[in-house]
VEXDREN-78857 format. One record per residue (C-alpha): residue in three letters; y, x, z. Coordinates in steps of 0.1 Angstrom, whole numbers, padded with zeros to 4 digits, always signed. Example, Ala and Ser with C-alpha at 12.3 -4.5 7.8 and 13.67 -1.06 7.14 Angstrom:
# VEXDREN-78857
ALA-0045+0123+0078
SER-0011+0137+0071
//
This chain:
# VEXDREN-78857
UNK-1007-0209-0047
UNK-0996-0187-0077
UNK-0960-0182-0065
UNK-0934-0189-0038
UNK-0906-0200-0052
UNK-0892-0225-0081
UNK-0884-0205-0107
UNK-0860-0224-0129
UNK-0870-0229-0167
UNK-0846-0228-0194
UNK-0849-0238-0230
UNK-0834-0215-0259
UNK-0802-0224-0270
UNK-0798-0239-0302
UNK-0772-0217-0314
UNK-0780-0184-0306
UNK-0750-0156-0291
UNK-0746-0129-0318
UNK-0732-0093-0311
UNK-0697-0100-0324
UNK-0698-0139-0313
UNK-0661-0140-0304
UNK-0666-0152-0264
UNK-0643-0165-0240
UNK-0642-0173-0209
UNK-0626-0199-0182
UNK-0627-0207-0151
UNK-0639-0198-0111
UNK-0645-0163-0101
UNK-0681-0164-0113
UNK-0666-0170-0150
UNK-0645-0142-0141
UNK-0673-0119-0130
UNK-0697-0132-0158
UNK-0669-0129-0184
UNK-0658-0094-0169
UNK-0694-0081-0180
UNK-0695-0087-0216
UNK-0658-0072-0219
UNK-0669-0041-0202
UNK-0700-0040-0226
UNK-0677-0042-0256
UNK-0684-0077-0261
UNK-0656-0094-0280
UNK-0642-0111-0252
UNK-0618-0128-0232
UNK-0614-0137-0198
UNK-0590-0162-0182
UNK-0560-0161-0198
UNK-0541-0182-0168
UNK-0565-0159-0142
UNK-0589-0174-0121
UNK-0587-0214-0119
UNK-0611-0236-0098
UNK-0610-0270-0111
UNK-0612-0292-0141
UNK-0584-0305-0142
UNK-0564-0269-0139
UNK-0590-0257-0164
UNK-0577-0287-0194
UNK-0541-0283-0189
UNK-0541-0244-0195
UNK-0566-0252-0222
UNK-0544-0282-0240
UNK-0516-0256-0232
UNK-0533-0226-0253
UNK-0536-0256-0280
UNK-0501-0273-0279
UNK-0483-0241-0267
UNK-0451-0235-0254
UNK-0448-0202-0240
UNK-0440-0200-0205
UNK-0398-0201-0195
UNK-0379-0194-0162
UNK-0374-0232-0157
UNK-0413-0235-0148
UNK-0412-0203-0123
UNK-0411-0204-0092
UNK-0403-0179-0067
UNK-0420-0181-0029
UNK-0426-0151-0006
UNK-0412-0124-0024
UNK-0427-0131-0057
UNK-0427-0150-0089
UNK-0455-0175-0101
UNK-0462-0207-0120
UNK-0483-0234-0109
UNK-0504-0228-0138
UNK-0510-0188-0131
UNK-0534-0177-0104
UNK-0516-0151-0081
UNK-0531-0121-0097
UNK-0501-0123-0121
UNK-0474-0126-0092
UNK-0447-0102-0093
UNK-0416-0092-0075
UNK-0396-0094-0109
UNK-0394-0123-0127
UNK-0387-0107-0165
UNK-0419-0084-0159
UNK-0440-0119-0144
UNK-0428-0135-0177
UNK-0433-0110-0200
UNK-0473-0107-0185
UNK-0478-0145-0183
UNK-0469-0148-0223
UNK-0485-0119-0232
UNK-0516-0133-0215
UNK-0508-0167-0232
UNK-0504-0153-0270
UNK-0534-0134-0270
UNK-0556-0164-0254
UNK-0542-0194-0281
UNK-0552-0167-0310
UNK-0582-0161-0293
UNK-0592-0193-0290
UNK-0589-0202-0324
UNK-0615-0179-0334
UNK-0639-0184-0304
UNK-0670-0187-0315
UNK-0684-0197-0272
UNK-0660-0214-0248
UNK-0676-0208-0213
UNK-0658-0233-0192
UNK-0670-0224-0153
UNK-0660-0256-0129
UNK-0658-0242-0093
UNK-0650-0276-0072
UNK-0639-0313-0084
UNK-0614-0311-0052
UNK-0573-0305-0067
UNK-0540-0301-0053
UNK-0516-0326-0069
UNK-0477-0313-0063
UNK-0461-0338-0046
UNK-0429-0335-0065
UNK-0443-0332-0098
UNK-0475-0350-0092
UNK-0489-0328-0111
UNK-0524-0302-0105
UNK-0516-0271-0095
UNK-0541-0241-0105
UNK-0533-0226-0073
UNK-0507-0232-0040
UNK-0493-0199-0038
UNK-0493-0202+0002
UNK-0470-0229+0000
UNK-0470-0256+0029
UNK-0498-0276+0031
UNK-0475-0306+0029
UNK-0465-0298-0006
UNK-0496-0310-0018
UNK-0514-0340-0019
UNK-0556-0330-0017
UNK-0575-0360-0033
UNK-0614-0357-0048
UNK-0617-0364-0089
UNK-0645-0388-0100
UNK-0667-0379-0127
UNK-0651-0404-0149
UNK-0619-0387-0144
UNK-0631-0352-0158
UNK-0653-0371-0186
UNK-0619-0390-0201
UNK-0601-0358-0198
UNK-0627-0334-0212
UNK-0637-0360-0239
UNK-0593-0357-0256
UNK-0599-0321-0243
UNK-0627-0310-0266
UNK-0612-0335-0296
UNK-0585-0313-0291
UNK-0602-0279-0292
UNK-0623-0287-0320
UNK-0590-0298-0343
UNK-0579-0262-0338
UNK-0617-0247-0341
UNK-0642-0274-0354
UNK-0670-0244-0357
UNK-0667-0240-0322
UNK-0697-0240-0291
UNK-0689-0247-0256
UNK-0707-0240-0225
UNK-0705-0258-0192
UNK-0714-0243-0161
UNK-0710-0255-0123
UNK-0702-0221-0100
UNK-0734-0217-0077
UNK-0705-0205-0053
UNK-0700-0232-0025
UNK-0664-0242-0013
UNK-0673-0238+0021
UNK-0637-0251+0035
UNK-0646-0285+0021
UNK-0678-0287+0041
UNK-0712-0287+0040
UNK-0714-0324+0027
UNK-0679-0323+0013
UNK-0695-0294-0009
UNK-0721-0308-0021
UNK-0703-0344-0031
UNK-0677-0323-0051
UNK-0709-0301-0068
UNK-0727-0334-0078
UNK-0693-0346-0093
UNK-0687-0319-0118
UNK-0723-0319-0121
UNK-0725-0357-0136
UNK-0697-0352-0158
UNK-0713-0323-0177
UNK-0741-0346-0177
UNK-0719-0370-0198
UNK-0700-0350-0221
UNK-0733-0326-0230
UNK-0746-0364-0240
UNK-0716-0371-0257
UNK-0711-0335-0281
UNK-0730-0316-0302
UNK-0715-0283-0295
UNK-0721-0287-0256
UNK-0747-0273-0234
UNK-0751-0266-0202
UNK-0763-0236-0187
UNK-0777-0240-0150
UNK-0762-0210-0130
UNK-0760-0233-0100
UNK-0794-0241-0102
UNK-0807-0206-0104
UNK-0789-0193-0073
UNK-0794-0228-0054
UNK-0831-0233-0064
UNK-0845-0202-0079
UNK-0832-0174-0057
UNK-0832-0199-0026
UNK-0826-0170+0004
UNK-0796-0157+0015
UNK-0810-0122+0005
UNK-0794-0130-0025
UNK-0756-0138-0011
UNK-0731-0114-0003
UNK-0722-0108+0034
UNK-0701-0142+0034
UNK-0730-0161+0028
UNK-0710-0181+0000
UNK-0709-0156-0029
UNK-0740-0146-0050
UNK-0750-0108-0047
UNK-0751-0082-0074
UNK-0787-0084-0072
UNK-0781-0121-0079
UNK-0754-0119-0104
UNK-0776-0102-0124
UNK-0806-0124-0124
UNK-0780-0151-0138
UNK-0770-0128-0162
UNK-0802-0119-0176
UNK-0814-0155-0177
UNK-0781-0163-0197
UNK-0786-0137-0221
UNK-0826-0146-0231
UNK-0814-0184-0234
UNK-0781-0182-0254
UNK-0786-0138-0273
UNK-0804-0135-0305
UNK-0827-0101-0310
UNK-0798-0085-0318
UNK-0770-0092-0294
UNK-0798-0080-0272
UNK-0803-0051-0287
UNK-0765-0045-0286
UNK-0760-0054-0246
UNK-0791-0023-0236
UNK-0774+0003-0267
UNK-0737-0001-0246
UNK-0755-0007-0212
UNK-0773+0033-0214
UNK-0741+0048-0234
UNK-0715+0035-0207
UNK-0738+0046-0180
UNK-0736+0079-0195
UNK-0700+0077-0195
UNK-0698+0073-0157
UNK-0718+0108-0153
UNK-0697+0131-0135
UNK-0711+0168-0128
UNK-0698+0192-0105
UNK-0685+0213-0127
UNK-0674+0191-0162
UNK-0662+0224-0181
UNK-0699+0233-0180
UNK-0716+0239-0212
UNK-0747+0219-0207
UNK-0721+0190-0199
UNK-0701+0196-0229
UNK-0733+0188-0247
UNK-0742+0161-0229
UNK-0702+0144-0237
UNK-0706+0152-0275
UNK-0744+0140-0280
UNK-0731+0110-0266
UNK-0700+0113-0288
UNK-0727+0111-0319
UNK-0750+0086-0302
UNK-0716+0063-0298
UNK-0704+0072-0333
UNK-0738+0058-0346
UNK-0738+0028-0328
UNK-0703+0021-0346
UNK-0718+0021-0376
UNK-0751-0003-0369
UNK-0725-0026-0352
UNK-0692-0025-0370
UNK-0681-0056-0354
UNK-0670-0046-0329
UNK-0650-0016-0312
UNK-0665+0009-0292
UNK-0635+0027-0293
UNK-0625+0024-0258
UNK-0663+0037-0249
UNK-0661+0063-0266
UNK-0628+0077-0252
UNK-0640+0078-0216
UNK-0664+0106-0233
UNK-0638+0121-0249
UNK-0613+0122-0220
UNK-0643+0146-0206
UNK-0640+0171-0234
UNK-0625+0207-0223
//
């Protein structure tokens, strides 16, 4: 035996990521985390406008809602231990004032319906086919806020149900951006509240409806990050200490297997330039006044200055002013 494990294979995209493909990203915490490392790489990126949201459902309705618009108004906030939300907004954007929560929320809003326009990738990260209908409204929530478990109604979507949403969905999307690619994953993070079996019944639902609509578009794929934590890196070496999330270690593996499937030569090239100049940037001596570290800042300063110019894409502007901030 050559090897112990099943190392998961995956084909070369068809369109290939370029260093200023316009990205965005939607969805789980693992979009979030995924997401997070390309706009920390200078990546022109965004990350879930509405913060973190778990399931399809919650994922269309802030998507048609970056499409149709309105902005958000004080008749759809709410207010519930000591801050204000929305039912579309994950509580990262709660606050104890409601013009500040408002102002946030649209500001977050605006810059996602330009953004979208222009994306080039639409990462769209489903985390569990289990939702929250209000029982007022009867309407999904993105997230309960610590309300009452009686406020909600907790029901299981079917596979059809996502396909005959997503298929108006990405009708939708493309009237606004026909060029556009999108890119379905399934979070290889388990829901562990729901059960082992529950689980693994709400996994295989989003997983059949990808199947469906990747059979049904052109501009889909389907990238198997589930797979490659559940089947390639099958040990819980590779899981944080809750047993649920996927380690560093592991995040990184993803990553990397994302990046040779989907980057051309280039966008490669681009992700290992930033990756060694923002590691520099996080150097800190003991003594930062010192000349040899004032050399070290401003050959970096020059290295950064001509990466600008071989990628003028993009900005490396914030990069380059955590070397600058260094200067004495």
């Amino acid at each position: 035996m050559e090897s112990f494990r099943t190392e998961v294979t995956i084909n070369k995209a068809k369109q290939l990521i370029q260093y200023d493909s316009n990205l965005l990203f939607m969805g789980s915490c693992f979009a979030t985390n995924i997401g997070n490392y390309f706009s920390e790489n200078c990546f022109n990126s965004r990350v879930n406008p509405f913060g973190v949201l778990y399931n399809p459902l919650s994922i269309a309705n802030s998507l048609n809602r970056l499409i149709e618009g309105p902005i958000f108004t004080e008749n759809e906030v709410q207010y519930q231990h000591g801050s204000y939300h929305t039912f579309y907004h994950h509580s990262s954007f709660n606050h104890a004032d409601k013009t500040t929560f408002l102002s946030q929320v649209n500001e977050s809003f605006e810059d996602g319906r330009a953004f979208l326009k222009k994306t080039n990738y639409l990462f769209i990260t489903f985390g569990t086919a289990w939702v929250y209908k209000h029982n007022g409204s009867k309407k999904v929530v993105s997230n309960c806020h610590k309300y009452p478990a009686s406020t909600f109604n907790r029901t299981l979507l079917s596979s059809s149900e996502i396909v005959e949403q997503y298929m108006r969905l990405i009708h939708s999307i493309k009237s606004v951006n026909p060029s556009i690619n999108i890119i379905f994953t399934v979070s290889p993070v388990r829901h562990w509240k729901d059960g082992a079996h529950g689980n693994q019944i709400s996994k295989a639902t989003l997983l059949l409806a990808i199947e469906q609509l990747n059979q049904s578009f052109d501009n889909i794929s389907y990238f198997p990050a589930y797979e490659l934590l559940l089947d390639d890196l099958r040990d819980y070496r590779f899981y944080k200490d809750d047993m649920l999330h996927p380690s560093d270690v592991a995040i990184q593996y993803i990553r990397n297997k994302f990046n040779s499937a989907f980057f051309n030569e280039k966008a490669k090239a681009f992700e290992q330039t930033i990756k060694v100049l923002k590691k520099a940037s996080e150097h800190r001596p003991f003594n930062i006044a010192s000349e040899a570290h004032q050399k070290f800042v401003l050959k970096h300063i020059d290295k950064l200055n001509h990466g600008q110019k071989q990628y003028p894409l993009v900005s490396l502007s914030n990069l380059k002013r955590k070397f600058e901030d260094q200067l004495m």
